[in-house]
Legacy VTK file of the C-alpha trace (Angstrom):
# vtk DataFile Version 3.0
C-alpha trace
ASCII
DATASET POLYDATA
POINTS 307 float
85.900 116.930 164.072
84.082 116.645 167.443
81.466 114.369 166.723
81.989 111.091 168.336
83.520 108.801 166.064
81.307 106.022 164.460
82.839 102.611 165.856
82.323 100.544 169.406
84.451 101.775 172.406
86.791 99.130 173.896
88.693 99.322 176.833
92.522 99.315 176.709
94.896 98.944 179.723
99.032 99.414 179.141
101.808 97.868 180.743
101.382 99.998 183.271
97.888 99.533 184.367
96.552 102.297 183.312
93.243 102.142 181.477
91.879 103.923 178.549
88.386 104.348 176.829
88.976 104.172 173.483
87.213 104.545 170.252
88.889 104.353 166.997
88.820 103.969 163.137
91.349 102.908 160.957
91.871 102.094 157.011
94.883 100.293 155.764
96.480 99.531 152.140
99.125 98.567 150.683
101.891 101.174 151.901
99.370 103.448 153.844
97.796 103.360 157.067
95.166 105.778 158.376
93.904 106.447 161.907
91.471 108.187 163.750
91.456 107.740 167.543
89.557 109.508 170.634
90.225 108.124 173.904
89.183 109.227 178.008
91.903 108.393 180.749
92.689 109.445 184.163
96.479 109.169 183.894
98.946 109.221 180.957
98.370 106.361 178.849
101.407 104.583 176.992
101.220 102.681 173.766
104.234 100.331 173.204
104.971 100.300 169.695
107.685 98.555 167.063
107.813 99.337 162.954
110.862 98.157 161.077
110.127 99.653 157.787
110.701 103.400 156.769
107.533 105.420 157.439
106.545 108.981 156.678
103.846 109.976 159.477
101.462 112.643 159.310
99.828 113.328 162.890
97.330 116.277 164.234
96.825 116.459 167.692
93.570 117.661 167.837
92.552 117.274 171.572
95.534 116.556 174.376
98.785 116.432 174.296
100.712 113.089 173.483
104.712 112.493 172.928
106.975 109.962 171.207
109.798 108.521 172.951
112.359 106.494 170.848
115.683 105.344 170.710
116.318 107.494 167.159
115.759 110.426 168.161
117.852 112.769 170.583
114.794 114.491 172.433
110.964 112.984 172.060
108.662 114.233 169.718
105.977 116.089 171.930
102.596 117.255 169.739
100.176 119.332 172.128
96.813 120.143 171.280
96.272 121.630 167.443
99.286 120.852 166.387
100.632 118.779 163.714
103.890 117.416 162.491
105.271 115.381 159.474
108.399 113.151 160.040
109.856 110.328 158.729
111.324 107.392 160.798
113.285 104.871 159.143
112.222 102.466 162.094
110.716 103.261 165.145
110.822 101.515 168.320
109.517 103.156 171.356
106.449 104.073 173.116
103.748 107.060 172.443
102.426 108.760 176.022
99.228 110.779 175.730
98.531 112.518 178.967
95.081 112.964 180.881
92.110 113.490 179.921
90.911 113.431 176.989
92.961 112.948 173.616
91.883 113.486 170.068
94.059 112.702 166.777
94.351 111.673 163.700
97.320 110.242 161.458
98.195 108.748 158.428
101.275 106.409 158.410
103.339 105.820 154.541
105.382 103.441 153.327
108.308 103.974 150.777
106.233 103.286 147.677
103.862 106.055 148.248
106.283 108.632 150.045
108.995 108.655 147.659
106.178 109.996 145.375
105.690 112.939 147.473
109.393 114.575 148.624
110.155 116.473 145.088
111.967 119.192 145.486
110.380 122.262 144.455
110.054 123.250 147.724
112.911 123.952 150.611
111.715 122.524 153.096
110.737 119.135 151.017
114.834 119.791 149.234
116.045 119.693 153.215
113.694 116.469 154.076
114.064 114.185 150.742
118.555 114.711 151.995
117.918 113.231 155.316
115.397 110.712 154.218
118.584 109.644 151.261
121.122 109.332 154.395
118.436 107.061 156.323
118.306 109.807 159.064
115.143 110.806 161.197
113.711 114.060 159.578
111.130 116.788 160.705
109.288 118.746 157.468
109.289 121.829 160.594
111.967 122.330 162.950
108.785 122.490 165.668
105.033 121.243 165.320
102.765 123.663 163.173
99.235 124.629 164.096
96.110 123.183 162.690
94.107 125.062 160.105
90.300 124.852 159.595
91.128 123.535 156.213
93.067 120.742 157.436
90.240 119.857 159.896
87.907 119.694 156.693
89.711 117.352 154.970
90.254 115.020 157.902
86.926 115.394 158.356
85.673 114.364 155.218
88.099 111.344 155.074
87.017 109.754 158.748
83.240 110.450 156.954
84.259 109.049 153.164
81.324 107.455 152.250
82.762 105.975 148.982
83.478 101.937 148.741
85.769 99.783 147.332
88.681 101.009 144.548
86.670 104.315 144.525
87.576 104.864 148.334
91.429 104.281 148.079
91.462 106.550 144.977
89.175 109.084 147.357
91.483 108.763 150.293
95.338 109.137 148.048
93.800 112.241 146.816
92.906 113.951 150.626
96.707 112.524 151.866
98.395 114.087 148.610
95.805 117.289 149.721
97.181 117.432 153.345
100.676 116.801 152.471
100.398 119.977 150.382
98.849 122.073 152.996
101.487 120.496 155.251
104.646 121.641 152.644
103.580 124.880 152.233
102.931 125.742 156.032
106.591 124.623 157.157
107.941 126.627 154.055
106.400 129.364 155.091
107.904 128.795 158.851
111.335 128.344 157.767
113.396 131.073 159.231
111.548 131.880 161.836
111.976 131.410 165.864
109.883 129.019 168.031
106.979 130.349 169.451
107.571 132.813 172.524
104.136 132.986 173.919
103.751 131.641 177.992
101.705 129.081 178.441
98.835 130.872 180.120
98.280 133.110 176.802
98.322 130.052 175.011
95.416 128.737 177.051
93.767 132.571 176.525
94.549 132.180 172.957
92.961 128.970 172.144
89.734 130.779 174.339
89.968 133.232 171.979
90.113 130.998 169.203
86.948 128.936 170.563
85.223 132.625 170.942
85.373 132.939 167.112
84.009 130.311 166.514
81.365 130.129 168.740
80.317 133.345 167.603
80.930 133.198 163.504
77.664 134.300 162.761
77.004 137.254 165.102
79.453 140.746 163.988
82.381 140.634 166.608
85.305 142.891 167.245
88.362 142.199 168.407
87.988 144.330 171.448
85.163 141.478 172.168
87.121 138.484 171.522
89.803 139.929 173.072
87.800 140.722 176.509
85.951 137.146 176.397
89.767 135.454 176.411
91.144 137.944 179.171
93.944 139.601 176.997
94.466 142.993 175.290
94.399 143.632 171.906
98.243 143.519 170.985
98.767 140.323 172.689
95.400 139.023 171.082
96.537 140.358 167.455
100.315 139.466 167.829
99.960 135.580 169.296
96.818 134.894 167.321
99.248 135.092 164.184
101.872 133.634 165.805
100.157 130.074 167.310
97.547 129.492 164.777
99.365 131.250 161.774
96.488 133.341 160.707
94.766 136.860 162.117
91.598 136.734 163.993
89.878 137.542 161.399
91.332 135.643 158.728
90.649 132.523 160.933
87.063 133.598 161.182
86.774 133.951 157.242
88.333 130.229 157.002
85.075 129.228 159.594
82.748 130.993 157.320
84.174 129.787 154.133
84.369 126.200 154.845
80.783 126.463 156.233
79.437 128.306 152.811
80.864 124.997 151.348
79.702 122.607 153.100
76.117 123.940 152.727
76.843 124.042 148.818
78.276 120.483 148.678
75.212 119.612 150.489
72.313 121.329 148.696
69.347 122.592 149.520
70.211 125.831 150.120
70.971 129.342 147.332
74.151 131.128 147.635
71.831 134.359 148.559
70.469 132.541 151.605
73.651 131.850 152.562
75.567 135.649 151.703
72.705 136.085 154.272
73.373 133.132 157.043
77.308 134.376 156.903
76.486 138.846 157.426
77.391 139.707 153.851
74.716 142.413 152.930
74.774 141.290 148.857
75.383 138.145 147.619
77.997 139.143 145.269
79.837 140.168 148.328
80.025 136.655 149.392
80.745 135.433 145.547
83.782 137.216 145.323
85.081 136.606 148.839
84.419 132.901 148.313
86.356 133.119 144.417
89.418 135.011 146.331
89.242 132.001 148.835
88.686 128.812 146.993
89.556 130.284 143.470
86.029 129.371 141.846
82.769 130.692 142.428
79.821 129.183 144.648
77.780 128.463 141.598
80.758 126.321 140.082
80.733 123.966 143.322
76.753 124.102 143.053
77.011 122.879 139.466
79.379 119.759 140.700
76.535 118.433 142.678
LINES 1 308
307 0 1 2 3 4 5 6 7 8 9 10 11 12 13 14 15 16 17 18 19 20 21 22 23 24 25 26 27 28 29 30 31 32 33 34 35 36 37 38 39 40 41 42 43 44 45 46 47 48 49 50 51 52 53 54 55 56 57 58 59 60 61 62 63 64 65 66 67 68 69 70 71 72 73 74 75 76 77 78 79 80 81 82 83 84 85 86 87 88 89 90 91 92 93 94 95 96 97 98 99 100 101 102 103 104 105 106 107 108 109 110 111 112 113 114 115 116 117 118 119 120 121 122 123 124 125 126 127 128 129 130 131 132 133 134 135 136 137 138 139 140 141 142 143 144 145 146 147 148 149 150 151 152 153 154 155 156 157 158 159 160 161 162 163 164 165 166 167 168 169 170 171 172 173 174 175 176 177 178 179 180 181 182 183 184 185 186 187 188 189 190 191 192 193 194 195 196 197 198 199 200 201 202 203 204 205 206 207 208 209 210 211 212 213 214 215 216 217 218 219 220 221 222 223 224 225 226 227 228 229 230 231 232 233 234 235 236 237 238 239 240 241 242 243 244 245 246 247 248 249 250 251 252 253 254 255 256 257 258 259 260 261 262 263 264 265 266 267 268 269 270 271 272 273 274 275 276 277 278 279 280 281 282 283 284 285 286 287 288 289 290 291 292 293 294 295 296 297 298 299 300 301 302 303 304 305 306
């Protein structure tokens, strides 16, 4: 999600005076709203904002850091870069800050009528959300924000690119929110228990360099002595706060790259599954068949034979 986003940049100034370049897309319907903003600014940047109704809010911060400040809630909501949260509001009135300089997210906001399909309770964390949202109180799915997986990225990505019209695209886009609400559910269950992250800020800056080095690099053989030197940190803090901000080893984060690549390329066409066993260092295709079955759950022929 880095391309530039396909609408007109306007220019927005707060109450403040400060300005803001902003470009943004957004999609609204019946109890949903969706949103997809990137914006440039020299100073934080505040966004007034009222909503009366309940509302379930899915956010990724995936550039900057911004924060919520409102009068329901004891502390504000802060949401640095890839990191997500899911909360519910029964009615907000406050302001959202993002600071300087550049800010990328996208959320999806959820009235009652959709939500209330969502909170069942076979898991936890859902149980523990669905009792607050009953007593009208403010409620976090995570007792902190929760990192940003490549698949999450996917799907956002394919939403702000939906090329569907009409019925067809409102059908399109319930089915990627029910998707990331899932992926959201299942990450905070699998948090609950555990402590807040203790990593200092300047590994979390090496860390994300790490992170970037992967990625950069997904289709040359790396070791983690390499990705470890290019981000300035040795291998146990590499191994242990890899898994401990983004949730995932190094090296299961680079098999999420390479997977969501192999299906993009088969959702696309054009290219055999041997060409790309190749592309992505697996020396036989059937290599790369089973990895992608133990991934996705089907094989690469079975998403060639959708298209």
């Amino acid at each position: 999600m880095t391309t530039t986003l396909p609408s007109p940049e306007i220019i927005y100034t707060d109450d403040r005076g400060a300005r803001a370049q902003i470009r943004s897309i957004e999609y609204q319907w019946e109890d949903v709203h969706m949103f997809a903003t990137e914006s440039r600014h020299e100073q934080p940047v505040r966004y007034t904002d009222k909503q009366e109704t309940p509302s379930l809010c899915m956010y990724f911060s995936l550039e900057g850091t911004g924060y919520a400040v409102t009068s329901n809630r004891r502390e504000d909501l802060q949401v640095a870069a890839n990191q997500h949260v899911l909360c519910y509001s029964p009615y907000f009135e406050g302001h959202y800050v993002l600071e300087p300089s550049v800010s990328r997210n996208f959320g999806i906001d959820i009235g009652p009528a959709f939500f209330e399909r969502l909170l069942t309770s076979d898991l936890d964390c859902l149980l523990r959300m669905g009792d607050k949202i009953a007593r009208g109180q403010v409620a976090d799915i995570s007792p902190w924000p929760m990192h940003i997986t490549p698949r999450q990225q996917w799907v956002m990505k394919e939403m702000i690119h939906c090329s569907y019209e009409g019925q067809m695209k409102q059908l399109y886009y319930e089915a990627k929110i029910i998707e990331l609400f899932l992926m959201q559910a299942q990450q905070a269950e699998n948090l609950m228990g555990r402590k807040p992250l203790q990593i200092k800020a300047a590994d979390i800056e090496k860390l994300h360099a790490a992170r970037q080095f992967v990625h950069l690099n997904m289709f040359e053989p790396i070791s983690l002595q390499q990705v470890a030197r290019a981000a300035g940190l040795n291998d146990f803090k590499l191994k242990k706060g890899f898994r401990e901000l983004f949730g995932t080893t190094v090296f299961g984060y680079l098999n999420e790259l390479k997977m969501n690549h192999a299906k993009r390329l088969l959702q696309d066409g054009g290219v055999s599954v041997g060409d790309i066993a190749i592309d992505l260092g697996y020396s036989e295709p059937q290599n790369f068949t089973k990895a992608f079955k133990r991934y996705y759950g089907y094989t690469p022929g079975e998403v060639k034979g959708r298209h």
